[in-house]
C-alpha positions as CSV (number, residue, x, y, z in Angstrom):
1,X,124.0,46.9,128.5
2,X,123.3,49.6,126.2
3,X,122.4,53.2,127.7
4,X,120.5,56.0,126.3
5,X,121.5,59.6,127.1
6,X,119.0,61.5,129.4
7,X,119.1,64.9,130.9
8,X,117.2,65.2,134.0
9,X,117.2,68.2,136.9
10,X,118.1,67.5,140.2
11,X,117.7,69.4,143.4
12,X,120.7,70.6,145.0
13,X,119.5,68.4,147.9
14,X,119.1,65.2,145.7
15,X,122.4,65.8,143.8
16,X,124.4,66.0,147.0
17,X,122.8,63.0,148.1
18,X,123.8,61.3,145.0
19,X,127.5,62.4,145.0
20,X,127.4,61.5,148.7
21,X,126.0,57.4,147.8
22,X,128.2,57.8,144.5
23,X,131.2,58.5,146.5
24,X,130.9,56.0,149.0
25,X,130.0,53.3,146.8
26,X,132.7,53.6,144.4
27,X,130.0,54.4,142.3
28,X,129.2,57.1,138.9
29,X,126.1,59.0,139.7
30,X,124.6,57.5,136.5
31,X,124.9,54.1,138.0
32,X,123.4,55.5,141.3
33,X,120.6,56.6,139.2
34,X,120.1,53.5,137.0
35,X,120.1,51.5,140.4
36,X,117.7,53.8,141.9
37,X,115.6,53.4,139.3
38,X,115.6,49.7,138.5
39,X,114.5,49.5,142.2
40,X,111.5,51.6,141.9
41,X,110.2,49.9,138.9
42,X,110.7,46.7,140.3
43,X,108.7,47.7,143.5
44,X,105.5,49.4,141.2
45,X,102.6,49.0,143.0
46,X,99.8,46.4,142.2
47,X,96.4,46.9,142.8
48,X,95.6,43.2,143.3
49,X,99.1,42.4,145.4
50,X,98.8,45.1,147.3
51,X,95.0,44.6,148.5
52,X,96.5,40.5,149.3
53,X,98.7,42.0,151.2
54,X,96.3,44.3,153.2
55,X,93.9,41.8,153.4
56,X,93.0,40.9,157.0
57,X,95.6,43.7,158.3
58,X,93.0,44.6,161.5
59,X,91.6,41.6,161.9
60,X,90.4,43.4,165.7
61,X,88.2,46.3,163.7
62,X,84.5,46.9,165.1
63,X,82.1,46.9,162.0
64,X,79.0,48.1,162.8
65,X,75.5,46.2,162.4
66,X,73.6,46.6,158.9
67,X,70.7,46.8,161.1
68,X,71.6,50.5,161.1
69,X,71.5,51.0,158.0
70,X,68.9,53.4,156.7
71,X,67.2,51.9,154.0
72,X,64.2,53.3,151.6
């Protein structure tokens, strides 16, 4: 695997949460990172998946009558 050098800032929140996962792992915080982010990309949202996945989700909703409808 090759790796590309990257400076990014953390929150002191986020970087003690990384040294806590790090440290329990076995793990640098770069490869905490590299994970983390390997996992987000993978999980990008898809308009089209994520409407099949929706699809049908209240299958109990009331939808009112077109009758309604003010037309003109």
């Amino acid at each position: 695997m090759s790796a590309t050098r990257t400076q990014v800032y953390l929150t002191e929140e986020q970087r003690t949460r990384i040294d806590r996962v790090a440290a329990a792992g076995g793990l640098t915080m770069a490869e905490v990172i590299r994970r983390a982010l390997d996992a987000y990309l993978d999980h990008e949202a898809d308009p089209a998946s994520a409407l099949a996945a929706t699809f049908g989700a209240a299958p109990d909703a009331e939808v009112p009558s077109r009758d309604s409808w003010r037309r003109g």
